[in-house]
C-alpha positions as CSV (number, residue, x, y, z in Angstrom):
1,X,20.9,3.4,28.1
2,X,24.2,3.6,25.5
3,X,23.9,3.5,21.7
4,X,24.9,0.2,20.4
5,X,26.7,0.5,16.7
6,X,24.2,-1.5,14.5
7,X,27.2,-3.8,14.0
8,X,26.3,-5.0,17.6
9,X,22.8,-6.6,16.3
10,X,23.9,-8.2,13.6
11,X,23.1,-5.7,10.9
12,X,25.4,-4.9,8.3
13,X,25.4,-1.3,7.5
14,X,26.9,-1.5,4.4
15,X,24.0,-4.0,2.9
16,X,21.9,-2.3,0.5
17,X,18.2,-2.0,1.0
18,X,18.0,-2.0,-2.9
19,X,16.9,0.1,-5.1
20,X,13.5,2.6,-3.9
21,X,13.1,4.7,-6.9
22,X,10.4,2.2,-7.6
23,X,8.2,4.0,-4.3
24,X,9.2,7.5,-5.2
25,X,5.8,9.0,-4.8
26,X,4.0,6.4,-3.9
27,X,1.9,6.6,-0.8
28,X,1.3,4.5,1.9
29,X,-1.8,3.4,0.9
30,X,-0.6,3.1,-2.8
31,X,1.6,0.9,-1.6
32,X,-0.5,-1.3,0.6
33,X,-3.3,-1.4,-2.5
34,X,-0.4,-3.2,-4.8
35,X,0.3,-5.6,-2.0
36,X,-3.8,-6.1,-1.7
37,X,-3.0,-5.3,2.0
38,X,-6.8,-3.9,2.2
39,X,-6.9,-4.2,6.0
40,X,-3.7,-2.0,6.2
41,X,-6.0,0.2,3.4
42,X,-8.6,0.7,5.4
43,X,-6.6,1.6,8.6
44,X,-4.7,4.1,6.4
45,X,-8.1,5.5,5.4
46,X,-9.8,5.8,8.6
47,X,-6.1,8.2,9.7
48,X,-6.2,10.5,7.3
49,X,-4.2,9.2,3.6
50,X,-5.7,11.1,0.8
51,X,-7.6,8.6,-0.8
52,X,-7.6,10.9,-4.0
53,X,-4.0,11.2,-4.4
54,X,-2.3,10.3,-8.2
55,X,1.1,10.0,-8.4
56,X,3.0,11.7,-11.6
57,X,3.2,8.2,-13.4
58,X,-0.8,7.9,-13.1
59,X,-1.0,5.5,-10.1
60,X,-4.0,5.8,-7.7
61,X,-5.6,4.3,-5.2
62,X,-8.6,3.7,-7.6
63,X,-6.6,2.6,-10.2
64,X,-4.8,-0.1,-8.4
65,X,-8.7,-1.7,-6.6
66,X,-9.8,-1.4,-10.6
67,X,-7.6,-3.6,-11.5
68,X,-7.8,-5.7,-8.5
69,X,-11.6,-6.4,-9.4
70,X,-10.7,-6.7,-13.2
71,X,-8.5,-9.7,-11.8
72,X,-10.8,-11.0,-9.4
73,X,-13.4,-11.2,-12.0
74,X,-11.4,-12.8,-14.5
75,X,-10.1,-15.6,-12.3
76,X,-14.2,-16.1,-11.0
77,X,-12.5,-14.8,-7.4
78,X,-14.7,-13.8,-5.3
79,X,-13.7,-9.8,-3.8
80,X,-12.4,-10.0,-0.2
81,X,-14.2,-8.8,2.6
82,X,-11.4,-6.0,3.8
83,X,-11.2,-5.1,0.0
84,X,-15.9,-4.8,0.1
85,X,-15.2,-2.5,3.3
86,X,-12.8,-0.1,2.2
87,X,-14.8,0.4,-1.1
88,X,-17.8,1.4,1.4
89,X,-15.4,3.5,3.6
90,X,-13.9,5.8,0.0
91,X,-17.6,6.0,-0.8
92,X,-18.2,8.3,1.9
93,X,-15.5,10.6,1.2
């Protein structure tokens, strides 16, 4: 199989992704937690993330479902159900 240039599919190598200093030392699972991507969470989880991990500006895991069930409550929201299992999955850690 040859090596197309990225050209050949349409990409433009020269577009910016735009700017990723935002995710500097942000994990995976950070990450997923700010998009409330809890099913992504808890697959993260059950391979290994460290679940513990705060990154130099103070960001954790636990700080971003805090304030996830700060919001919840606020709006009368109910907490989903992928959010209720990975709670029950950190427990055990």
């Amino acid at each position: 199989e040859t090596v197309q240039p990225v050209s050949h599919h349409g990409l433009d190598a020269t577009q910016s992704t735009g700017d990723l200093e935002p995710l500097k030392n942000v994990t995976p699972l950070i990450a997923a937690a700010t998009k409330q991507e809890w099913g992504i969470c808890k697959l993260l989880v059950d391979a290994g993330d460290n679940v513990y991990y705060v990154n130099p500006e103070g960001l954790s895991l636990k700080k971003v479902m805090n304030e996830y069930e700060k919001a919840q409550k606020q709006r009368n929201d109910p907490l989903s159900e992928d959010y209720l299992e990975l709670k029950k999955k950190i427990k055990k850690h």
